[in-house]
N, CA, C and O atoms as a printed pandas DataFrame, in Angstrom:
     atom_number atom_name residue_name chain_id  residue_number  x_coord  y_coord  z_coord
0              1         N          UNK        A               1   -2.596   11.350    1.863
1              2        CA          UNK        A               1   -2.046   10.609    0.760
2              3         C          UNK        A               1   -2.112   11.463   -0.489
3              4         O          UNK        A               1   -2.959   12.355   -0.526
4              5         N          UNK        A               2   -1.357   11.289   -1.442
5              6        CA          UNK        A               2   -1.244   11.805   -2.677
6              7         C          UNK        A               2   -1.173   10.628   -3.769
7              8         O          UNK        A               2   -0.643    9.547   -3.512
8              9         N          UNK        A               3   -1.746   10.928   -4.990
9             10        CA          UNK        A               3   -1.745    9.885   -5.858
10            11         C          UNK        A               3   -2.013   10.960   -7.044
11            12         O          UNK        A               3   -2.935   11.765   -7.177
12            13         N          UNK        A               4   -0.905   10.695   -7.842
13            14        CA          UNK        A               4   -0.718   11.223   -9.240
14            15         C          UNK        A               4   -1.192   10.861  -10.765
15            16         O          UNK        A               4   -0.795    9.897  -11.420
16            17         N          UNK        A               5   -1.969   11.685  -11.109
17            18        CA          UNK        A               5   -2.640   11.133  -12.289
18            19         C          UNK        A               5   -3.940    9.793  -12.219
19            20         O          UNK        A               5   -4.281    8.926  -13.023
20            21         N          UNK        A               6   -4.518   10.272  -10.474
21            22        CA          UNK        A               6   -5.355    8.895  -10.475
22            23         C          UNK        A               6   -6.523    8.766  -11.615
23            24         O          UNK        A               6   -7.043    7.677  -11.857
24            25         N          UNK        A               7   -6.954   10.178  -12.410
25            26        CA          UNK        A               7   -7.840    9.808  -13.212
26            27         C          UNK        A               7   -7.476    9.068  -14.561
27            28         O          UNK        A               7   -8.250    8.667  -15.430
28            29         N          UNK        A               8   -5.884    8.977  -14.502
29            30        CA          UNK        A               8   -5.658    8.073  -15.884
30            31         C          UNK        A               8   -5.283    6.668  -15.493
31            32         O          UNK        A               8   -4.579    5.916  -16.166
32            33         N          UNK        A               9   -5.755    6.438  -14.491
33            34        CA          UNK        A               9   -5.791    5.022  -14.169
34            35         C          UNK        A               9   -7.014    4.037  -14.159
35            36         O          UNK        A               9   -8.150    4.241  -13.733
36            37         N          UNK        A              10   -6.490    2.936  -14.731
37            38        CA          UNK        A              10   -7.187    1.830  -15.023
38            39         C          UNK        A              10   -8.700    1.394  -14.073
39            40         O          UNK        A              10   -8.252    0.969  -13.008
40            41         N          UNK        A              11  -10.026    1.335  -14.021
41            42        CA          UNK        A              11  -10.671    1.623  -12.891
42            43         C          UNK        A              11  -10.563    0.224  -12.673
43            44         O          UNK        A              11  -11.196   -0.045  -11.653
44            45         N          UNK        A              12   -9.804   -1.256  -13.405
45            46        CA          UNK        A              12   -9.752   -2.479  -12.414
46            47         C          UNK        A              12   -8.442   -2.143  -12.013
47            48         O          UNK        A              12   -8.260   -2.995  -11.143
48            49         N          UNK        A              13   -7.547   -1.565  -12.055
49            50        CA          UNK        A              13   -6.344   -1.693  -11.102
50            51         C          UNK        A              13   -6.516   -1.219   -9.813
51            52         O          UNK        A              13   -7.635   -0.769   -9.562
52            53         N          UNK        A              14   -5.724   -1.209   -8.976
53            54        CA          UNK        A              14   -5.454   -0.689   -7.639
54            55         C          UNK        A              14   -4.962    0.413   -7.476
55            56         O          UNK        A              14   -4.159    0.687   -8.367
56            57         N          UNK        A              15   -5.094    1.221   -6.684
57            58        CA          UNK        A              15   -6.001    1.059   -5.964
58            59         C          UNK        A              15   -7.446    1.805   -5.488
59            60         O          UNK        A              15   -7.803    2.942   -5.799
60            61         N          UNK        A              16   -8.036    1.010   -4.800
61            62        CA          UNK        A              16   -9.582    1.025   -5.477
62            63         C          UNK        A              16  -10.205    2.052   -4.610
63            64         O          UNK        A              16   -9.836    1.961   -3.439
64            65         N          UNK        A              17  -10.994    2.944   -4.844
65            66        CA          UNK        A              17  -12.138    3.773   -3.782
66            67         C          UNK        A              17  -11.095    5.297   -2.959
67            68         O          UNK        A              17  -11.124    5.842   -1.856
68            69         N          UNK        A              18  -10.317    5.480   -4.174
69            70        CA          UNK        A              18   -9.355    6.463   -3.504
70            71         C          UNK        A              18  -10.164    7.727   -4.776
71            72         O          UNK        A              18  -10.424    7.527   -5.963
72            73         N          UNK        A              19  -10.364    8.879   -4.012
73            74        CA          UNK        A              19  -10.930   10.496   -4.721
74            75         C          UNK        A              19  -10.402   11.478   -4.176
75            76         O          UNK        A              19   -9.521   11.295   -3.335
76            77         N          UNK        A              20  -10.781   12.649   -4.499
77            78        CA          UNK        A              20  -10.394   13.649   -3.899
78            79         C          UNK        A              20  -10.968   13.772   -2.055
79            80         O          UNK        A              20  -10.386   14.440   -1.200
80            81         N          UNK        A              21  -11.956   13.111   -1.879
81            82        CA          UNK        A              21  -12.363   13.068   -0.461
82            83         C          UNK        A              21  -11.266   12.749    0.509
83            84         O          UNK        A              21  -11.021   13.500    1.453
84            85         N          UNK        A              22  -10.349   11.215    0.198
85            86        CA          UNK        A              22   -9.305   10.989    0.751
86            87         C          UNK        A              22   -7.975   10.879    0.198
87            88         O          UNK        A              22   -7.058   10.172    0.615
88            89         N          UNK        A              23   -7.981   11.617   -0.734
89            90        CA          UNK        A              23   -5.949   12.126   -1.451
90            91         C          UNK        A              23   -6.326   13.062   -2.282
91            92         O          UNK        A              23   -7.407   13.339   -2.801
92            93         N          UNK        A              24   -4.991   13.627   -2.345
93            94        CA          UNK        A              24   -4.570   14.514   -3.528
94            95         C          UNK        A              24   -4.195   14.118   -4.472
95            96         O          UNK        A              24   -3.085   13.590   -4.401
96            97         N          UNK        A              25   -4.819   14.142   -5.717
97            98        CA          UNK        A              25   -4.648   13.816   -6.843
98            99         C          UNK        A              25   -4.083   15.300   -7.367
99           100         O          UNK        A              25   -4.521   16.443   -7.229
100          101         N          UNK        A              26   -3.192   14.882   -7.872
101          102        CA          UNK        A              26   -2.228   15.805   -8.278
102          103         C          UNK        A              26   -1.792   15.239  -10.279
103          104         O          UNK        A              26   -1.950   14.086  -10.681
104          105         N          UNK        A              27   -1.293   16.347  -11.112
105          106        CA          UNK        A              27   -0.593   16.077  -12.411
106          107         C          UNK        A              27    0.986   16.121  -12.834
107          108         O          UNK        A              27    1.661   15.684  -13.766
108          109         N          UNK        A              28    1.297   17.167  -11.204
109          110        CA          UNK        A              28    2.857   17.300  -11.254
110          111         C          UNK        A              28    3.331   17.787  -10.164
111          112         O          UNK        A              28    2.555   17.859   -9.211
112          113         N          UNK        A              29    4.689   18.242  -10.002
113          114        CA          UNK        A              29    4.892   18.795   -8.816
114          115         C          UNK        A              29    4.427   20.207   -8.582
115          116         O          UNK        A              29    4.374   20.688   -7.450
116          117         N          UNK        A              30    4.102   20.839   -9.633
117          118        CA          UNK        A              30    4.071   22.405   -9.386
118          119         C          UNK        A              30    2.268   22.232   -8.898
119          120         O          UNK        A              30    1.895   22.971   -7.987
120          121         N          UNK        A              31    1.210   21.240   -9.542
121          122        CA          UNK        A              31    0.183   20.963   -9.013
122          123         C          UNK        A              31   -0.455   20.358   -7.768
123          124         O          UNK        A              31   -1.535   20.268   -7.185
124          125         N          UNK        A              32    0.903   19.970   -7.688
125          126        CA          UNK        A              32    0.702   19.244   -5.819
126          127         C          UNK        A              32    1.274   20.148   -5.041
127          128         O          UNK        A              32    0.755   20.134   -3.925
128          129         N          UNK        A              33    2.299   21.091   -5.173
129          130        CA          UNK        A              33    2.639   21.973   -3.849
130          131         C          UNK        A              33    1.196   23.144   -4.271
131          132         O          UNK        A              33    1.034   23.742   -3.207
132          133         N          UNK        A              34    0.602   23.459   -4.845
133          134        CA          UNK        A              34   -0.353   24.268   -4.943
134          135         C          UNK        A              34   -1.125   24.143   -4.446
135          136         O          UNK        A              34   -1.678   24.945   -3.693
136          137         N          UNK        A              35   -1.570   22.515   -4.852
137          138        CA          UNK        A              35   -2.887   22.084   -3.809
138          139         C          UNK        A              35   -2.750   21.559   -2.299
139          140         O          UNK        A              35   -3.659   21.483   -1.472
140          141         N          UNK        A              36   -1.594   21.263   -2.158
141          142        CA          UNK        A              36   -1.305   21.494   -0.234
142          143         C          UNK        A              36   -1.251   22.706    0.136
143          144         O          UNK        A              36   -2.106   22.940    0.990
144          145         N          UNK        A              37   -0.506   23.741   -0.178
145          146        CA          UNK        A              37   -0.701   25.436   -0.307
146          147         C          UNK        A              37   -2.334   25.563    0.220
147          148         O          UNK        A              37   -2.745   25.832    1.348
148          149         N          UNK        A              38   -2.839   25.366   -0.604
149          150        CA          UNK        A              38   -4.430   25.785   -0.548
150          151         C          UNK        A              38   -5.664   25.163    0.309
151          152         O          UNK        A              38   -6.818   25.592    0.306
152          153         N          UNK        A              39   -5.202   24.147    0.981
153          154        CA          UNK        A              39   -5.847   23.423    1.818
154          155         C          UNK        A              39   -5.678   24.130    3.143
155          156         O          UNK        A              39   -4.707   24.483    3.812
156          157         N          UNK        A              40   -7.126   24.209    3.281
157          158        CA          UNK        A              40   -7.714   24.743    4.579
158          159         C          UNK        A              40   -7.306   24.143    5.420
159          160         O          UNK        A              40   -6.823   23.064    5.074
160          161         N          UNK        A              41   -7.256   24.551    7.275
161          162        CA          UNK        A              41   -7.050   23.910    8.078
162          163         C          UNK        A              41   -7.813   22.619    8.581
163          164         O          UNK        A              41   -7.449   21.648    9.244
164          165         N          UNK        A              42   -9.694   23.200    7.680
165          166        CA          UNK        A              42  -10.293   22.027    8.281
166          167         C          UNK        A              42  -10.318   20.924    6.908
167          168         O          UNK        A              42  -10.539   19.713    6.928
168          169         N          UNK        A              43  -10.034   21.742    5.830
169          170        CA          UNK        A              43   -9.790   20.600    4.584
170          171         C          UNK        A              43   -8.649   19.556    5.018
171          172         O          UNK        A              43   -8.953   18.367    5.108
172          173         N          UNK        A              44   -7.892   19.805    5.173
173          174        CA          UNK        A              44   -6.741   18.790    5.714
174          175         C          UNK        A              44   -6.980   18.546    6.364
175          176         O          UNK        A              44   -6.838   17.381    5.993
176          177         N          UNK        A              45   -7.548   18.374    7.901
177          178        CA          UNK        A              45   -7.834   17.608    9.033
178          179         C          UNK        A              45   -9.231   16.468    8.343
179          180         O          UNK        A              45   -9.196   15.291    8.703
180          181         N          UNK        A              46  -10.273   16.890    7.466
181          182        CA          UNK        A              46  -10.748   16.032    6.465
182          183         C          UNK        A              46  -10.538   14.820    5.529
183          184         O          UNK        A              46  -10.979   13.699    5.276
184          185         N          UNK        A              47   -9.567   15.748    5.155
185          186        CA          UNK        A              47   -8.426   14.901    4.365
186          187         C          UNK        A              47   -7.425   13.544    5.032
187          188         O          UNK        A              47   -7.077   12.548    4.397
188          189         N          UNK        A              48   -7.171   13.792    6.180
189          190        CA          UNK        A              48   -6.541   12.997    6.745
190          191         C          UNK        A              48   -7.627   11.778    7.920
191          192         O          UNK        A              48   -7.249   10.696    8.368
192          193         N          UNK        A              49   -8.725   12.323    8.097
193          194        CA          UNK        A              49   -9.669   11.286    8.566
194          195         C          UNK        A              49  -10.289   10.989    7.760
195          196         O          UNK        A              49  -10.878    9.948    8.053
196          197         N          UNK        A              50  -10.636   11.514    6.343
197          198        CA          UNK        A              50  -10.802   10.128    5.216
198          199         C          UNK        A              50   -9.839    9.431    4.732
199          200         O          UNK        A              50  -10.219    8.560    3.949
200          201         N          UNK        A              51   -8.842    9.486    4.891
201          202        CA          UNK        A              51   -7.345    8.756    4.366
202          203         C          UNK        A              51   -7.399    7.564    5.137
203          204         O          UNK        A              51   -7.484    6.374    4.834
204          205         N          UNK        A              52   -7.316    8.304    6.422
205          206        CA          UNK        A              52   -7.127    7.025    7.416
206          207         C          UNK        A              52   -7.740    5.422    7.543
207          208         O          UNK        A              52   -7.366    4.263    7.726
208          209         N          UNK        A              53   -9.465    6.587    7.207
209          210        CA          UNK        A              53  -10.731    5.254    7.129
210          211         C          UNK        A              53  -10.076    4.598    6.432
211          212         O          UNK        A              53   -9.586    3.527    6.790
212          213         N          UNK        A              54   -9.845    5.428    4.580
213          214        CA          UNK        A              54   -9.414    4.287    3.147
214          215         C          UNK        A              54   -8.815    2.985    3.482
215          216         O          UNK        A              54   -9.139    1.850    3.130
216          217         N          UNK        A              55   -7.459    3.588    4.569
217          218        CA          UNK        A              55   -6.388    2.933    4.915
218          219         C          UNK        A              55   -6.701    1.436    5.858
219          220         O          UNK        A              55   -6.197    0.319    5.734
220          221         N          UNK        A              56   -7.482    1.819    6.583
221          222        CA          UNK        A              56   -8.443    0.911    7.295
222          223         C          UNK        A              56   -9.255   -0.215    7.075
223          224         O          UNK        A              56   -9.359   -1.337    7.571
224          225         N          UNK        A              57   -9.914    0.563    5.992
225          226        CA          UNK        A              57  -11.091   -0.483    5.247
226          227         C          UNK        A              57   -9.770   -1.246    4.093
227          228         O          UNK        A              57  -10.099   -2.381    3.750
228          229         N          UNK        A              58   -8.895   -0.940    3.714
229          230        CA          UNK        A              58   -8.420   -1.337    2.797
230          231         C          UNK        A              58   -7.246   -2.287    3.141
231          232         O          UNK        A              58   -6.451   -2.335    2.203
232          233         N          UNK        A              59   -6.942   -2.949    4.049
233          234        CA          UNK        A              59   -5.933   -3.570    5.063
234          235         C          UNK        A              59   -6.421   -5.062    4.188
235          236         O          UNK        A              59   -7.593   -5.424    4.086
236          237         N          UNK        A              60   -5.219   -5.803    3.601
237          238        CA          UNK        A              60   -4.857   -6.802    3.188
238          239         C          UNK        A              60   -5.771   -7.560    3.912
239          240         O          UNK        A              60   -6.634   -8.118    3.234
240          241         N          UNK        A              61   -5.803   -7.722    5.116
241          242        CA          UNK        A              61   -6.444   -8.826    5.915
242          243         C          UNK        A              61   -8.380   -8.501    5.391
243          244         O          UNK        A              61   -9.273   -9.332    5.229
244          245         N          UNK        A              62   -8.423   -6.874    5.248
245          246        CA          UNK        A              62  -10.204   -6.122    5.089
246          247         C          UNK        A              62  -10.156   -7.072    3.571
247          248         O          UNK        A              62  -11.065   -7.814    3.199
248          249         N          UNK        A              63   -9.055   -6.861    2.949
249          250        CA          UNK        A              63   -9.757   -7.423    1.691
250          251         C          UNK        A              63   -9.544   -8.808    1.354
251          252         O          UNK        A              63   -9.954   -9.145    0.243
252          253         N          UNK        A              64   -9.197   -9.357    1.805
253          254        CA          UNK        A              64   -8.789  -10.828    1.506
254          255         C          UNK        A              64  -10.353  -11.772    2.479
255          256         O          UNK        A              64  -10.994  -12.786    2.206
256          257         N          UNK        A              65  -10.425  -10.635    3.789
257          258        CA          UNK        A              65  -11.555  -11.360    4.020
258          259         C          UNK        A              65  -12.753  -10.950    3.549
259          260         O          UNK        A              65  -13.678  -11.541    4.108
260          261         N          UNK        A              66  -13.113  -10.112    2.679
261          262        CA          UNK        A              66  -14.136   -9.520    1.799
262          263         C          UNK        A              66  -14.401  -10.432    0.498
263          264         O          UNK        A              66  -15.412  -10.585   -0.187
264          265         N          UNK        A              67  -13.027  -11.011    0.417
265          266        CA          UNK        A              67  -12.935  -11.717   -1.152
266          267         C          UNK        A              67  -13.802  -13.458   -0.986
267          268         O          UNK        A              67  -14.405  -14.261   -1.699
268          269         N          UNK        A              68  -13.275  -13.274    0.683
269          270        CA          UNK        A              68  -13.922  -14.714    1.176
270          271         C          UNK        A              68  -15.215  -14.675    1.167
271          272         O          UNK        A              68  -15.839  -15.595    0.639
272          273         N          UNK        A              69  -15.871  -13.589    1.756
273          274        CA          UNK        A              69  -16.937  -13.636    1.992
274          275         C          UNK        A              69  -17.898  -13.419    1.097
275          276         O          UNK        A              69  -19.067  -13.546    1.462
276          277         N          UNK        A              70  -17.559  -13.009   -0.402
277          278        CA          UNK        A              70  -18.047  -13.370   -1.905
278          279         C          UNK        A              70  -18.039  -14.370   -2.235
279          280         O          UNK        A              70  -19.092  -14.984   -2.409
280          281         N          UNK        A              71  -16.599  -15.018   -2.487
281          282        CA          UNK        A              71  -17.000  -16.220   -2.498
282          283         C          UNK        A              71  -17.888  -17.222   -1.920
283          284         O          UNK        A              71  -18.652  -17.908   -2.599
284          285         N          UNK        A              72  -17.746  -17.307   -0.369
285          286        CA          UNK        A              72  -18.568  -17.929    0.017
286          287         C          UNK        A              72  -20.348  -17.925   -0.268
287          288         O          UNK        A              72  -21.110  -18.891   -0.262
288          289         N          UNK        A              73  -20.625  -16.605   -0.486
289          290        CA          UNK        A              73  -21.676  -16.031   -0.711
290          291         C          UNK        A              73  -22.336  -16.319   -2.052
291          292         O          UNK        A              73  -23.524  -16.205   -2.354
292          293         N          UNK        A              74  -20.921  -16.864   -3.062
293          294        CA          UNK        A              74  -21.214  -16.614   -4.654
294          295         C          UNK        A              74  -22.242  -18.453   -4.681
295          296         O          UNK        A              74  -23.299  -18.719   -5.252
296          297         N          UNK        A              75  -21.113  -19.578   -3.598
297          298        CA          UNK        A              75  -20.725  -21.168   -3.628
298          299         C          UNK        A              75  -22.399  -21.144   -3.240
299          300         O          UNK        A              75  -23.127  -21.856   -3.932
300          301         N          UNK        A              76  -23.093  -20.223   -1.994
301          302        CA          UNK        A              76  -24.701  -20.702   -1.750
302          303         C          UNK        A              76  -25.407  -20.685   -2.654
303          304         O          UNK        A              76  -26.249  -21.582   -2.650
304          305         N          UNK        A              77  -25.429  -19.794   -3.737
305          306        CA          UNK        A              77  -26.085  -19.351   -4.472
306          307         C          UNK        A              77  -26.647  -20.720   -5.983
307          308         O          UNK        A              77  -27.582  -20.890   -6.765
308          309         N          UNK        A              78  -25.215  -21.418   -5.574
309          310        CA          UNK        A              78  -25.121  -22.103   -6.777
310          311         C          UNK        A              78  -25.246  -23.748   -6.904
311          312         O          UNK        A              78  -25.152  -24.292   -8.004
């Protein structure tokens, strides 16, 4: 994955728990073909099995039932 300018983004917007571990954060195009250029064979095979996890853990259904399970968690408490 690639995501442009993620450090000037909002840290409540979306989307959430994405770094250099799993995308390329890039500033432009001449900064993103550079940094695919330069990625190792085992950096990119890295790159793409932390992407995947992100992609995984981050599935509409991962977070909607995460949101439940706060809530529910918040309703004992109280």
């Amino acid at each position: 994955m690639c995501f442009k300018d993620l450090e000037l983004k909002e840290i409540s917007c979306a989307p959430h728990g994405l770094n250099r571990t799993n995308c390329i954060i890039y500033s432009n195009y001449d900064d993103l073909i550079l940094k695919i250029n330069n990625l190792s064979p085992q950096e990119y095979t890295e790159l793409q099995t932390n992407s995947l996890k992100w992609v995984q853990e981050n599935t509409t259904k991962n977070i909607a039932s995460n949101f439940m399970k706060t809530i529910q968690s918040e309703l004992k408490f109280k």
